[in-house]
N, C-alpha and C positions, 0 to 999 in steps of 0.2 A: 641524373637529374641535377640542376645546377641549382643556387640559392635561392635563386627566385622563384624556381618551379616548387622545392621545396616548401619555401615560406608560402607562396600559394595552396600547396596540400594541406600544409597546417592549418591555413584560415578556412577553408573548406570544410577539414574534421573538426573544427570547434563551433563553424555554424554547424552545421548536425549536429552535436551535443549538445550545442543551444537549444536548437530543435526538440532535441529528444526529452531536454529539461522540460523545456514547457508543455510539451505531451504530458509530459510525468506531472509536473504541478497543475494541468487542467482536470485528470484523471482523481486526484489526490484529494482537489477541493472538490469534487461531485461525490465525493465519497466510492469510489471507484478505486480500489487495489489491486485489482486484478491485471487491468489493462495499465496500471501504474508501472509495476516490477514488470512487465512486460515490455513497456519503455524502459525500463530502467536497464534491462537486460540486452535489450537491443544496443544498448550504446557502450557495453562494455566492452566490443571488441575495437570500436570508434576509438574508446580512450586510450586502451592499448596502443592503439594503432599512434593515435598521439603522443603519447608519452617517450613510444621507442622511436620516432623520427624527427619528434623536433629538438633543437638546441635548445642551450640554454639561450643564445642570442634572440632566437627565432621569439622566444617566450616572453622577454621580457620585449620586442615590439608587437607582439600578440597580447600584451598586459592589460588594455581595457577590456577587451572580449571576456580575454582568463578570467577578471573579477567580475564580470557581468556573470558572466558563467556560473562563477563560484559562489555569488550571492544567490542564482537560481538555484542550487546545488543546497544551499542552507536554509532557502523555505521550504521547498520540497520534504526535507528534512521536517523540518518545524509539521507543515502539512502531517508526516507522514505519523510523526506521533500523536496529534490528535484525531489521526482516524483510529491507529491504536487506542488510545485510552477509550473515544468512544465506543468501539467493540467492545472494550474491558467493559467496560459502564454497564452497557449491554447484553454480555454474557452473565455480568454478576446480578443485573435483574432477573433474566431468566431462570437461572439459578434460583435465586431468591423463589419465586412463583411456581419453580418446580417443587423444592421443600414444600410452600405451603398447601399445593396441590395435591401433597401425597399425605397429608398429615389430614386432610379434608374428605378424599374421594372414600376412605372405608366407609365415612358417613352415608353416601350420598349412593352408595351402590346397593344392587338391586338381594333383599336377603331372601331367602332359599322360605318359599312358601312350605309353613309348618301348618298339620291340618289345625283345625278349632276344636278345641275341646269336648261341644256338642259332638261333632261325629266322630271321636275319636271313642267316645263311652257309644258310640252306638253298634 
C-alpha cells in the first residue's frame, strides 16, 4: 500500500475513533456506563490499529482530527468521573439508609405474642 493509501487508512481509523468518542461521550452524559466502556472497548483495537500503521509524518498532517480527537477523549474522561462520583454519592446514600434501616426495623417488627396474664393464672 503506498502513502496515500496509507494516509487514507489513517483518516479512516480516526473517523471511527471519532465515532466511537462520541458514542462514548453520549452514553456518558445519559448516565449510561454500560454501553460507555463498550464503546470505549470497541475502539481499542481501532487505536491499535492506528498507532501501529501510522508515521509520524502521517500524524502530524492528521493533527486537527488528532486534537479534535483528543479533546473528545478529555471530556469523555471528565464525563466519566462524574458518573463516578455520582454512583459514589449514591452508593454512600444508600449505605447511609441501610445503617439507619437496621438500627430501626427491631422497633418496628412483629414481637412474638406472649399470653395475658388473665389466662395465664387461669
Amino acid at each position: 500500500m503506498g502513502a496515500v493509501g496509507q494516509l487514507a487508512r489513517a483518516r479512516r481509523l480516526l473517523a471511527a475513533l471519532a465515532q466511537f468518542a462520541s458514542e462514548e461521550g453520549i452514553c456518558l452524559a445519559e448516565g449510561r456506563a454500560g454501553p460507555a466502556l463498550a464503546a470505549h472497548r470497541r475502539a481499542e483495537p481501532l487505536l491499535e490499529e492506528f498507532i501501529r500503521t501510522t508515521s509520524l509524518g502521517m500524524a502530524r498532517c492528521l493533527e486537527p482530527g488528532l486534537s479534535a480527537w483528543l479533546e473528545k477523549r478529555r471530556c469523555n474522561l471528565d464525563l466519566a468521573r462524574a458518573c463516578s462520583e455520582r454512583l459514589r454519592a449514591e452508593s454512600e446514600r444508600v449505605r447511609a439508609a441501610q445503617g439507619r434501616l437496621s438500627r430501626l426495623a427491631p422497633v418496628y417488627r412483629k414481637r412474638a405474642a406472649r399470653p395475658a396474664r388473665i389466662h395465664a393464672a387461669a
